[in-house]
C-alpha positions as CSV (number, residue, x, y, z in Angstrom):
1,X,20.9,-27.1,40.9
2,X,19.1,-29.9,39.2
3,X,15.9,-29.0,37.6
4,X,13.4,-31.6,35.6
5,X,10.1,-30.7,34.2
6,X,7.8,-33.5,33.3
7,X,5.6,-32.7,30.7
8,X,1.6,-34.7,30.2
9,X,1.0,-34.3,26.2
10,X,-2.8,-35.0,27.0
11,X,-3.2,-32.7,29.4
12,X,-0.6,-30.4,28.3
13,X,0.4,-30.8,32.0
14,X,4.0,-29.4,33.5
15,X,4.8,-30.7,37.1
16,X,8.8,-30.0,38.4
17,X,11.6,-31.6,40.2
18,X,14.1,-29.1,41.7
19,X,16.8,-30.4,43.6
20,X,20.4,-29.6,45.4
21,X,23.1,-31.9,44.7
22,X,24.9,-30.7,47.4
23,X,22.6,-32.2,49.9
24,X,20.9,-34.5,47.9
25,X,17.4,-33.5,48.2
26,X,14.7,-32.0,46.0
27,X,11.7,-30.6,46.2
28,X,8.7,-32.0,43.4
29,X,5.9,-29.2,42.3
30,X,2.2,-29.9,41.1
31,X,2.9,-33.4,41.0
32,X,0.4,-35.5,39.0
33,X,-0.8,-39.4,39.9
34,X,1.7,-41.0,37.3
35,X,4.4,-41.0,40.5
36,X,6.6,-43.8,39.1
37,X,8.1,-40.5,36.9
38,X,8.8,-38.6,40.0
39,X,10.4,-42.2,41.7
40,X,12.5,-42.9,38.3
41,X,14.0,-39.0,38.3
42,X,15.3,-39.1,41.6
43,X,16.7,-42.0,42.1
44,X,18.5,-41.2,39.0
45,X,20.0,-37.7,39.9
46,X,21.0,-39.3,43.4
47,X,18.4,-37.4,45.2
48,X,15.7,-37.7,47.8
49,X,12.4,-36.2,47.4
50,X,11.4,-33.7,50.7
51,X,9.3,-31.4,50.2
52,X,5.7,-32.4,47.8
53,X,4.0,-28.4,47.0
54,X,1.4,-27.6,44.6
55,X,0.6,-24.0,43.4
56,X,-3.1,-24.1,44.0
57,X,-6.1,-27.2,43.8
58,X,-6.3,-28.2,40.0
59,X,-9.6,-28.7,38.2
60,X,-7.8,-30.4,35.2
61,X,-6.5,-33.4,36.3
62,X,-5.8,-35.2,39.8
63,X,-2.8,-34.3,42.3
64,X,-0.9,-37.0,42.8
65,X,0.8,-34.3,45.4
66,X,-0.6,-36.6,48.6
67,X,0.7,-39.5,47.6
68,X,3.8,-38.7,46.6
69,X,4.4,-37.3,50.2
70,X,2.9,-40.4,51.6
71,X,5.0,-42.5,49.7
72,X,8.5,-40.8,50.2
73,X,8.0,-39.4,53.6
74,X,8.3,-35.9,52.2
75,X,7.0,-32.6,54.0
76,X,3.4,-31.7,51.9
77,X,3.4,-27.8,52.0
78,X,-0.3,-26.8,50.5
79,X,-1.6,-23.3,50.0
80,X,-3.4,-21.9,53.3
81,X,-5.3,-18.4,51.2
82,X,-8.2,-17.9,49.3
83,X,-10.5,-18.5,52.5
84,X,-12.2,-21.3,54.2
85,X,-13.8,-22.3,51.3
86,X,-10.3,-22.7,49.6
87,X,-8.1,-24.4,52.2
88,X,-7.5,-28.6,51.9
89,X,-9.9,-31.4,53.5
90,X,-6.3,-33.2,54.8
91,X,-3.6,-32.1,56.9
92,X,-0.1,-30.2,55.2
93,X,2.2,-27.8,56.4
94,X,0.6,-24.4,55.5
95,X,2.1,-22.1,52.8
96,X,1.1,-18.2,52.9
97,X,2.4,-15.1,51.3
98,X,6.4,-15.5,51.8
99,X,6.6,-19.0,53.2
100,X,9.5,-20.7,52.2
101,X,10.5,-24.1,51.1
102,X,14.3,-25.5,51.2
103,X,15.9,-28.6,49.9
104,X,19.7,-27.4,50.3
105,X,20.8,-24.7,48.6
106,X,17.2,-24.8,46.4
107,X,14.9,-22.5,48.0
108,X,11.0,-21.8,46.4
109,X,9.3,-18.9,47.9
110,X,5.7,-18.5,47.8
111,X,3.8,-15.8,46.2
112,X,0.1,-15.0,46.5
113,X,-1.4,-14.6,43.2
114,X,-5.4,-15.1,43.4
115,X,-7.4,-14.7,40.4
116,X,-7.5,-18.1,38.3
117,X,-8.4,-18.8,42.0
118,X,-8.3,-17.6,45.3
119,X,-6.3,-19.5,46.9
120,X,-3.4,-19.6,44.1
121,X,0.6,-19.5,44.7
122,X,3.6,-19.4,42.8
123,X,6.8,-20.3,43.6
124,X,10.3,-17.7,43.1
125,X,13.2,-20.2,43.2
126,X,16.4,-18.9,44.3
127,X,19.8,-20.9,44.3
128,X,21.9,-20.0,47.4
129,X,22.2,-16.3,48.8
130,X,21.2,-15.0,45.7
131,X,18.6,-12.2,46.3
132,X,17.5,-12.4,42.8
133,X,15.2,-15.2,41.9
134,X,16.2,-17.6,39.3
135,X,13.0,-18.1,37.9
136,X,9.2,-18.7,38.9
137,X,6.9,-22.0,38.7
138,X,3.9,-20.1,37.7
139,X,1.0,-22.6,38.2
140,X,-1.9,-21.4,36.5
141,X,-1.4,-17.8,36.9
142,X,0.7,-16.9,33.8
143,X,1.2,-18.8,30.9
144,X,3.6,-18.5,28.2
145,X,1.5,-16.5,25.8
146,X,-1.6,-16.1,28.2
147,X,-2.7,-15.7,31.6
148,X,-4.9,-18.2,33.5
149,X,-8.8,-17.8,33.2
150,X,-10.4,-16.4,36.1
151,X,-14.0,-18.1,34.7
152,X,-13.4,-21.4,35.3
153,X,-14.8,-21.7,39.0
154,X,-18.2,-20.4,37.6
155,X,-18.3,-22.3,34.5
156,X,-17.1,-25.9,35.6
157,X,-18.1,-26.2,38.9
158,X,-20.9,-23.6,38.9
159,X,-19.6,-21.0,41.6
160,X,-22.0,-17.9,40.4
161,X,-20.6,-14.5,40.1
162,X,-16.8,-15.1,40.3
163,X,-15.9,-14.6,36.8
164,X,-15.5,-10.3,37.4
165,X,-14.1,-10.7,40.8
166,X,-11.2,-13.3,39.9
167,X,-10.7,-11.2,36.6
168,X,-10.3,-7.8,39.0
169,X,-8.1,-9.8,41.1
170,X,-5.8,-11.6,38.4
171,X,-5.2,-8.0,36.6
172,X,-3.6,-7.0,40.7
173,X,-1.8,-10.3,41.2
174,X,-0.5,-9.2,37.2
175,X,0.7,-6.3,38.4
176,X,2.8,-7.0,41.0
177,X,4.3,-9.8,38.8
178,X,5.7,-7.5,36.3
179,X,7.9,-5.6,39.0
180,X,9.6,-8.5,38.9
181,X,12.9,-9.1,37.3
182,X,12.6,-8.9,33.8
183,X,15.7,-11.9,33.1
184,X,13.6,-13.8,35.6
185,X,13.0,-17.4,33.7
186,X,8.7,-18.7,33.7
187,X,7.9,-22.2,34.1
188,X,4.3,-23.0,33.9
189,X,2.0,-25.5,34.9
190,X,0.6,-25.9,31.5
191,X,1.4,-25.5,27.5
192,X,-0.3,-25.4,24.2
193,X,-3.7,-27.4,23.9
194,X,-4.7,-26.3,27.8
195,X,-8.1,-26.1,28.6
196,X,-6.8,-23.0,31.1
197,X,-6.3,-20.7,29.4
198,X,-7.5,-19.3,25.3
199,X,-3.8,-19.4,23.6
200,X,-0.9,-21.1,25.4
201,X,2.1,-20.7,23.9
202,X,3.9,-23.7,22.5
203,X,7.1,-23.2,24.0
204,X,8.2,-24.7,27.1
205,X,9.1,-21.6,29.2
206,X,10.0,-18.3,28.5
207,X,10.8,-14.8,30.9
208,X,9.3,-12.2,32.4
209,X,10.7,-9.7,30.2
210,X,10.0,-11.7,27.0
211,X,6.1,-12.0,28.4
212,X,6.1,-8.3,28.5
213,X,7.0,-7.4,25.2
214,X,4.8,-10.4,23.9
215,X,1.5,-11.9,26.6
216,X,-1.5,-10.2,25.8
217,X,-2.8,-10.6,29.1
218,X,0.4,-8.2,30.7
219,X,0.0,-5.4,28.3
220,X,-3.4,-3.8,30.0
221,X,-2.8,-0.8,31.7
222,X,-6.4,-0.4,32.9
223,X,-8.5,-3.7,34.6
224,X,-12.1,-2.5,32.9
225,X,-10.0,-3.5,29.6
226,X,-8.2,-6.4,31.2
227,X,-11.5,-7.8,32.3
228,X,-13.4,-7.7,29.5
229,X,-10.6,-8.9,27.2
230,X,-9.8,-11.9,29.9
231,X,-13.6,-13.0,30.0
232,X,-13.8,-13.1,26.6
233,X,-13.5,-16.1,23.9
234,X,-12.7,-18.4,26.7
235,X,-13.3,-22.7,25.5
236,X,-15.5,-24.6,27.0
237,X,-14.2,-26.6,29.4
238,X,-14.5,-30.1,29.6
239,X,-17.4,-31.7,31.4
240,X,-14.8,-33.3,34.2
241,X,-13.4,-30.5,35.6
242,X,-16.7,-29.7,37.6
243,X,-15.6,-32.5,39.6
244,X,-11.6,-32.4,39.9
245,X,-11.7,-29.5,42.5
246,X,-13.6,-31.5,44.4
247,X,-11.5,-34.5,44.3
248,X,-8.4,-32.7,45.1
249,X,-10.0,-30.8,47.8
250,X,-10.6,-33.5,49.9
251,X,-7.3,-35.4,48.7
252,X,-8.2,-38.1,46.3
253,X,-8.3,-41.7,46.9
254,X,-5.2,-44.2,45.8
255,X,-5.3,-45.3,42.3
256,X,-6.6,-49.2,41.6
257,X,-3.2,-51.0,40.9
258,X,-4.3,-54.2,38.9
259,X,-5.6,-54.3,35.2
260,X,-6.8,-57.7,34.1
261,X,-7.1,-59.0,30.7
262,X,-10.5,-60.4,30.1
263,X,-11.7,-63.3,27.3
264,X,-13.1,-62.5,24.0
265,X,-15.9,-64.2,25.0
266,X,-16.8,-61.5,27.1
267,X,-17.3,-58.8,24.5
268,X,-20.7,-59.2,23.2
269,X,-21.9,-59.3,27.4
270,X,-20.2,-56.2,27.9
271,X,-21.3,-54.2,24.8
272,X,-25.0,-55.1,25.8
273,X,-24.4,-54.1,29.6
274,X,-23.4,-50.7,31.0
275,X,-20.0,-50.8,30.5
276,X,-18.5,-49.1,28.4
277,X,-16.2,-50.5,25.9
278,X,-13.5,-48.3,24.4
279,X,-12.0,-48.9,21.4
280,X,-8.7,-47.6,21.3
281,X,-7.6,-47.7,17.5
282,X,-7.2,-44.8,15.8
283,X,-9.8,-43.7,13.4
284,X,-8.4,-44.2,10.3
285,X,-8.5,-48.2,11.3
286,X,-11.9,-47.7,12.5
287,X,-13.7,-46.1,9.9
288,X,-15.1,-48.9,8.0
289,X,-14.9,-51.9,10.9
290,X,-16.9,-49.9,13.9
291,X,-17.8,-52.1,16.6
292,X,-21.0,-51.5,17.4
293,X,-21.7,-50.4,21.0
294,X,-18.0,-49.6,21.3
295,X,-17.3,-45.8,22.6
296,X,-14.6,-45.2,19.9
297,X,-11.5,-42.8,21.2
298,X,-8.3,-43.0,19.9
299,X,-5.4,-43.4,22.1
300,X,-3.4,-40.1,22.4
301,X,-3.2,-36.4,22.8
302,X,-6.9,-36.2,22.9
303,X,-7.9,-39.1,24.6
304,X,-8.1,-37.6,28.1
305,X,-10.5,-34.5,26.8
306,X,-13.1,-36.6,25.2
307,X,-13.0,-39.1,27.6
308,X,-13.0,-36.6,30.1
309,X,-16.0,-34.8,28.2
310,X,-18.2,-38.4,27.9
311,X,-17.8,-40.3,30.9
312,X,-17.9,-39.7,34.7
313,X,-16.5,-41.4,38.0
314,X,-19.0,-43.4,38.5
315,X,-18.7,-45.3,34.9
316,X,-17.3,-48.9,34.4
317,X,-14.8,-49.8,31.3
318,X,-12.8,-52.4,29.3
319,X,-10.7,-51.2,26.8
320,X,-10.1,-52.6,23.6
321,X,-6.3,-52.6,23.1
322,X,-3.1,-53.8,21.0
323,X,-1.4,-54.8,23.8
324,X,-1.2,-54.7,27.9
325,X,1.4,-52.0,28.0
326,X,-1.4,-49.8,25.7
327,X,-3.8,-50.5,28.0
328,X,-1.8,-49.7,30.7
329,X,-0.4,-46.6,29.4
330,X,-4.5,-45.8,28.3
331,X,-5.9,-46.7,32.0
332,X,-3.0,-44.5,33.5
333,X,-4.4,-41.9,31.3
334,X,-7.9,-42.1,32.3
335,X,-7.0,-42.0,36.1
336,X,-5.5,-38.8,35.9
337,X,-8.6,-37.7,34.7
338,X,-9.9,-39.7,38.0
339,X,-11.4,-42.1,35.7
340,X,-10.3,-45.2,38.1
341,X,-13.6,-47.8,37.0
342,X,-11.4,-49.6,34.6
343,X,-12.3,-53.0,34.9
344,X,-10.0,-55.0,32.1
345,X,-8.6,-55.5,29.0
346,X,-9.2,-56.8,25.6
347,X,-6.8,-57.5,23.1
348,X,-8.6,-55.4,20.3
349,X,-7.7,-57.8,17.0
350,X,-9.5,-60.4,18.8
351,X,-12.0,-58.3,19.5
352,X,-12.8,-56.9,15.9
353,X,-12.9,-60.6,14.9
354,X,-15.2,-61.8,17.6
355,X,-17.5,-58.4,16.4
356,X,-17.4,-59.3,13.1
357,X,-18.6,-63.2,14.0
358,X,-21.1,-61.9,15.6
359,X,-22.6,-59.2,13.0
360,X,-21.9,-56.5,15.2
361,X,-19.4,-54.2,12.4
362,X,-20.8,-51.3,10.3
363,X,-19.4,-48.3,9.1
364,X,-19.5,-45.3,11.3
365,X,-17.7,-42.8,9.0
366,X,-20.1,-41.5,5.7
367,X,-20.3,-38.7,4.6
368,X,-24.4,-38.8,4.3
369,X,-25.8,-35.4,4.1
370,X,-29.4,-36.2,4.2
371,X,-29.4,-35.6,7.9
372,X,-29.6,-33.0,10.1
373,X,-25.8,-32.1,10.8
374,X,-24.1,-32.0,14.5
375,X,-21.5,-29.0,14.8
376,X,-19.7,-30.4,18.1
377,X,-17.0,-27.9,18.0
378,X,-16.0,-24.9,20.1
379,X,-17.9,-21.9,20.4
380,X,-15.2,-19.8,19.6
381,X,-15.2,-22.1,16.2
382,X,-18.4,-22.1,15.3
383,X,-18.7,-18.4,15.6
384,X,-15.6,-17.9,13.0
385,X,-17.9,-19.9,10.1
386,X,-20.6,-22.9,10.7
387,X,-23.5,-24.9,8.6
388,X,-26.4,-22.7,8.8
389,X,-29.3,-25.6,10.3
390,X,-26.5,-27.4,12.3
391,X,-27.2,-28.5,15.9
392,X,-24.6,-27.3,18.2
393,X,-23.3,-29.6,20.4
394,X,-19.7,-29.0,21.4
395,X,-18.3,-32.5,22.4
396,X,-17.4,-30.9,26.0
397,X,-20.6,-29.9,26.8
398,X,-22.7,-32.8,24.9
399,X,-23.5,-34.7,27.7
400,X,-25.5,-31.7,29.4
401,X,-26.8,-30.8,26.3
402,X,-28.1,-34.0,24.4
403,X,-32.0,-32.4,25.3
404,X,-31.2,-30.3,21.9
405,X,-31.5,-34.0,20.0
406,X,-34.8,-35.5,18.8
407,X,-34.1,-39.2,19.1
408,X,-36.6,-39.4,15.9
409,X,-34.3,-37.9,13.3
410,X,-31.1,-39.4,11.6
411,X,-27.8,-36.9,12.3
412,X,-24.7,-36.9,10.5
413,X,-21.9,-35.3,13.3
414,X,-18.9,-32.9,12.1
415,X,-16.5,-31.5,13.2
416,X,-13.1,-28.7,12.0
417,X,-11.3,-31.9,10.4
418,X,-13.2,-35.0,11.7
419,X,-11.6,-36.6,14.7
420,X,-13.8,-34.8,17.4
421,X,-17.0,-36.2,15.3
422,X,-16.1,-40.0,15.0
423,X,-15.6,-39.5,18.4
424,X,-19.2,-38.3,18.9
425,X,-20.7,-40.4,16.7
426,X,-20.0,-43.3,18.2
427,X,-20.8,-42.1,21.7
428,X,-24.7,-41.0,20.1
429,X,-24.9,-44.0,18.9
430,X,-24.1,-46.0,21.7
431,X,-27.4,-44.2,23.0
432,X,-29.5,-45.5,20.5
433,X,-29.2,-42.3,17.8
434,X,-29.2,-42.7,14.2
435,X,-26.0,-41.2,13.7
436,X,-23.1,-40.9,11.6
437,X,-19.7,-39.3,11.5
438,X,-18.5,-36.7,8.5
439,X,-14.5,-36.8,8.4
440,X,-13.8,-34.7,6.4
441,X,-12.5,-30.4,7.1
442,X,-15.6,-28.2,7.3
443,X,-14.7,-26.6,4.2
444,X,-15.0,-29.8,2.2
445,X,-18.6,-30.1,4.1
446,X,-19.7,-27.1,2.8
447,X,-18.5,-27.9,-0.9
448,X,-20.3,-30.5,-0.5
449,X,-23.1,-28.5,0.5
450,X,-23.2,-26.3,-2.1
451,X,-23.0,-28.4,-4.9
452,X,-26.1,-30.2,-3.5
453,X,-28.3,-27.2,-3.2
């Protein structure tokens, strides 16, 4: 058997290639729209992709499951549960509780487990006529360290009173799983950093009988507990993930192929207009040379969650970059995110110079405390210690929540150790805000504080 996991840093995203190399085929699980991976893999090993399955409709980032079918001729198998409300807008071969899926001697069988959502599978994987499985791809339904939240379908794509009812149903769908073989080997769709869960595990898979002794979520004995410990401390999700579901439901649309690299000349037209320019240094380079307009996000593990937090769909951009493979690598990024508008590139050195030319370079980083601070962490962060007076603002939620602003008043921005508030900071004050970023860790803030008062 030939087994490769493909890991997303960003996303903290695990999609799978399981093939025979008997037969030469293989079967790819929760693929996402960087396929060239998948392409590259298989032709390597000597196999043939034919069979595309996912383990339920993601909200975090967009399936490249459709395409990948589409592109290799494979069989798409798609989950067929949870409902009319849950089933595909495009055609697959339907999967239900015990379906099966070959590619030689590899054989994934499907498992219902609803409660992240209604509709979700897993996947045993045997290896021959063993009647043991080998292991389970465990989508979003256990985690190593956690189980997957059962709040996300009311609180990023506003489906009311599901919370309780997918929590009752994961703590069921958690009990059969533990009857399971306890040498049985976990692979799941997501790691550390994960927006799905409260506190993934680091490691890259683990067993059954090693989450027993150690997850959290499979040590409740009664589902009032479960519930309540489930529903609780969850992060908030990031503003884009009210509109993945969606997208993936109805089987989303190919992704733009071309990236152009635009003049220099361009710049100062496109920082006035309604595109938005993002300026992909990191922050350190940025501090004191801040383009002014520019939407200022680093490129790298974050750059999908505040890019995803900031900017929709329907938004144009031109990204300000070293070079065209780091704008390439940066755009493929954003599309997985379904972040497809865009438009260009511009080399970022000749960028800064053409700012500078033209006056347009300030400072974005000070650490002025004669404003009235933004705290645009987590909940679950602010609640362990916070600036009494601070705003709260959580950078996933700020585009909802910018009301709490009085466009008036000067604001300095902060965050646990600064990245999340340049980040902010130069998204407010692309608005028009007074603002400012303070880079430094919260404690430091508060010294700061003190010794003023």
């Amino acid at each position: 058997m030939i087994l490769r996991k493909f890991y997303h840093e960003g996303l903290a995203q695990a999609s799978y290639l399981v093939g025979c190399p008997g037969t030469g085929e293989a079967i790819v699980i929760d693929a996402n729209r960087d396929l060239a991976q998948y392409h590259e893999v298989a032709e390597r090993e000597g196999l043939r992709i034919v069979a595309v399955t996912e383990t339920h409709i993601h909200a975090d980032y967009v399936s490249g499951s459709k395409e990948l079918a589409e592109q290799t001729g494979a069989t798409l198998f798609l989950t067929s549960l949870g409902g009319p409300d849950w089933q595909y807008a495009f055609a697959g071969t339907p999967l239900v509780d015990g379906s099966e899926i070959r590619a030689g001697a590899v054989r994934l069988v499907a498992k219902h487990t609803p409660g992240h959502t209604p509709e979700h599978l897993m996947f045993l994987l045997y290896e021959g006529d063993n009647s043991e499985p080998v292991g389970a791809f465990t989508g979003d339904f256990v985690f190593v360290g956690d189980v997957g939240r059962p709040d996300l379908l009311e609180k990023a794509t506003g489906l009311a009173n599901t919370m309780e009812a997918g929590a009752e149903r994961l703590f069921d769908s958690l009990e059969a799983f533990k009857r399971l073989p306890a040498a049985m080997l976990i692979w799941p769709a997501h790691g550390s950093g994960s927006a799905c869960g409260k506190a993934l595990g680091g490691v890259p898979e683990s067993t059954l009988g090693y989450e027993l002794q150690h997850n959290p979520g499979l040590r409740f004995t009664k589902k009032a507990d479960f519930v309540a410990w489930v529903l609780d401390g969850q992060p908030e999700p990031p503003m884009y993930f009210a509109n993945m579901k969606s997208v993936n439901k109805l089987g989303p649309a190919p992704r733009p192929a071309s990236l152009k690299r635009l003049g220099v000349s361009r710049l100062q037209a496109l920082l006035a207009s309604e595109t938005y320019v993002i300026d992909l240094r990191p922050r350190r380079w940025v501090q004191g040379e801040a383009i002014g307009r520019a939407l200022s996000i680093p490129n790298g593990r974050s750059l999908t969650a505040w890019a995803g937090s900031l900017l929709t769909p329907h938004d144009s951009f031109v990204l300000l970059a070293r070079d065209a493979r780091e704008a390439e690598q940066s755009a493929m990024d954003l599309a997985l995110i379904g972040l497809d508008g865009v438009i260009g590139w511009i080399q970022v050195e000749a960028a800064l110079d053409e700012a500078t030319r033209l006056g347009l370079v300030a400072p974005l980083d000070l650490p002025d405390l004669n404003r009235t601070l933004i705290d645009v962490r987590k909940s679950t962060e602010r609640d362990e210690k916070h600036i009494i007076g601070s705003v709260h603002l959580p950078i996933s939620r700020m585009v909802e929540q910018l009301a709490k602003l009085d466009p008036s008043k000067p604001y300095t921005v902060h965050c646990q150790g600064g990245g999340r508030a340049h980040v902010a900071a130069s998204y407010l004050k692309r608005l028009g805000y007074d603002c400012c970023a303070f880079v430094e860790p919260i404690d430091k803030l508060a010294e700061d504080l003190k010794q003023r008062a």
